[in-house]
C-alpha positions, 0 to 999 in steps of 0.5 A: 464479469470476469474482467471487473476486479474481485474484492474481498470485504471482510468484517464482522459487523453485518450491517457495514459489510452489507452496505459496503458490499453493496455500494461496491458492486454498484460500482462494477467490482466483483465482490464476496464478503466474509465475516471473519479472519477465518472465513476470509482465509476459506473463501481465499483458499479457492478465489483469487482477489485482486483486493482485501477490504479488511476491518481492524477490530475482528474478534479472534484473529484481528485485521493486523494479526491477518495482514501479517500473516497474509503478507508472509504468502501474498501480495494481494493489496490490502485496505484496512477499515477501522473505528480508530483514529489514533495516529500510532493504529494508522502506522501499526497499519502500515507495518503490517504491510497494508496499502492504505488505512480508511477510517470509520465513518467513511464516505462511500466514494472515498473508499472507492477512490482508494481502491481505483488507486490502488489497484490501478499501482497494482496492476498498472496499465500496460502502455507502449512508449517509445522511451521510457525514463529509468532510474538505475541503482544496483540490480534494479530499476525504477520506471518513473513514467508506470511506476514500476520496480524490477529486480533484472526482469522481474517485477517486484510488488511495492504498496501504494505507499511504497510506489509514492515514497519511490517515485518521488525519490526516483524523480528526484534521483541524488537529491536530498528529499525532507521527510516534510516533502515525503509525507506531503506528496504521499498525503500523510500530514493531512490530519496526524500532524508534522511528527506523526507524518514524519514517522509515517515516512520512516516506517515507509522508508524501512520497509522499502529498504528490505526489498532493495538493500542487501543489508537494510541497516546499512543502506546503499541506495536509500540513504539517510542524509542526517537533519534534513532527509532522504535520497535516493543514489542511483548509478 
């Protein structure tokens, strides 16, 4: 058991915490519910998770409000659950350091397929390879092959995200990618529309940029190339 990952369901509707407790154990994760922000920081004060299924809208302190706070002490990969559907919800979401957005109603697979791939960013398969490719910039470096960023040696966490804005970036390392590319490779055009997708990728952008750059208002790797998109400047 101790193997299989362990995951938080916090919200405070009883039936859907239940049902989605339920469904996630049958799939083989560990799982513990709690029914509110507060409750969710005492179980988390003596368990360790590799994942929060989070709901938006908790009375007293909301899931925004805990991922924020959260976000200030933690890595934890969060998952936020909402009823809402409004695009401007979706990239509130995303600022408060979320790694992925579901609304209700959902189907029970997806939401166990976005937690498969999340974690597996999270906590990427150690492989042996013989040569793997690297992308230089600064202190920093960007395995394309795992997906992974270090800073010297040490690793640094990226949302899910974070890794696909990255690594299509990486990939393309000294090209100007369009935010139109960006959006669709991360999957975010589906349903909010051309603008609202774009505005998802500059909301991306701006947070990766604090972990990267040393002045984020003056970027030297992640930069803007005005009118047509992105580019990531290696050394």
């Amino acid at each position: 058991m101790s193997d299989q990952p362990h995951i938080l369901v916090v919200d405070d509707d009883r039936r859907i915490r239940d049902l989605t407790a339920r469904f996630l154990s049958a799939q083989g994760f560990n799982v513990v519910t709690a029914n509110d922000a507060a409750d969710a920081r005492d179980k988390m004060k003596s368990l360790a998770f590799d994942l929060l299924v989070l709901d938006i809208m908790m009375p007293g302190e909301n899931g925004l409000e805990l991922t924020t706070s959260l976000r200030t002490e933690s890595d934890v990969p969060i998952l936020l659950l909402t009823a809402r559907t409004e695009t401007e919800d979706r990239i509130a979401g995303f600022e408060t350091g979320a790694d992925d957005y579901l609304t209700k109603p959902f189907e029970p697979k997806e939401l166990v397929l976005r937690i498969q791939s999340i974690l597996k960013r999270a906590r990427p398969v150690q492989r042996v390879a013989p040569q793997r490719r690297l992308i230089k910039f600064g202190e920093f470096r960007f395995e394309l092959d795992r997906r992974r960023l270090f800073r010297g040696e040490e690793p640094l966490y990226l949302t899910e995200a974070e890794t696909i804005l990255l690594g299509v970036l990486a990939g393309r390392a000294g090209e100007v990618v369009s935010r139109e590319e960006l959006s669709s490779s991360a999957g975010a055009a589906d349903d909010s529309g051309e603008s609202s997708a774009s505005r998802q990728v500059d909301v991306q952008v701006t947070r990766l940029r604090k972990k990267i750059e040393a002045d984020p208002r003056f970027p030297r790797y992640l930069q803007t190339v005005r009118g047509r998109g992105y580019l990531l400047q290696p050394d």
